[in-house]
C-alpha positions, 0 to 999 in steps of 0.5 A, a space after each residue: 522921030 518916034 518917042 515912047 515916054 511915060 507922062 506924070 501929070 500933077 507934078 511940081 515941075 515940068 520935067 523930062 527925065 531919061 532911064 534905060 526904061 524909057 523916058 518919062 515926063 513929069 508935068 504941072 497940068 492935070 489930067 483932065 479935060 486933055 490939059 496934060 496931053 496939051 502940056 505935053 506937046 508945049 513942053 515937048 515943042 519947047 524941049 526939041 524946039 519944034 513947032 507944036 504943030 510938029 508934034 503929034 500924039 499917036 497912041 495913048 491919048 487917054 492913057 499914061 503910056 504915049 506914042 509921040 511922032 515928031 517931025 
């Protein structure tokens, strides 16, 4: 499965919202040192309960807009 999602780091909450623009997760780590893009595959492990070796970014590691392959 392919997902194309906007992360917020440095929010309150951990949470995945859904619009007809896409969806966007909001999360608690900051964005730096690669801790957001580690939250992220957590938070999506947990959300689609997969293992986090299952997830993979594929583009955008250093950018808010992201390419995520589940398998």
């Amino acid at each position: 499965m392919q997902l194309e999602l906007k992360v917020i780091p440095g929010a309150r909450k951990n949470i995945l919202k859904e619009a007809p623009q896409g969806m966007t997760v909001y999360l608690t780590a900051p964005a730096n040192d690669g801790k957001a893009n580690k939250a992220l595959i957590d938070f999506l492990a947990d959300h689609f309960d997969v293992a986090k070796s299952h997830i993979e970014i594929v583009q955008g590691l250093k950018s808010r807009h992201k390419r995520i392959h589940i398998e």
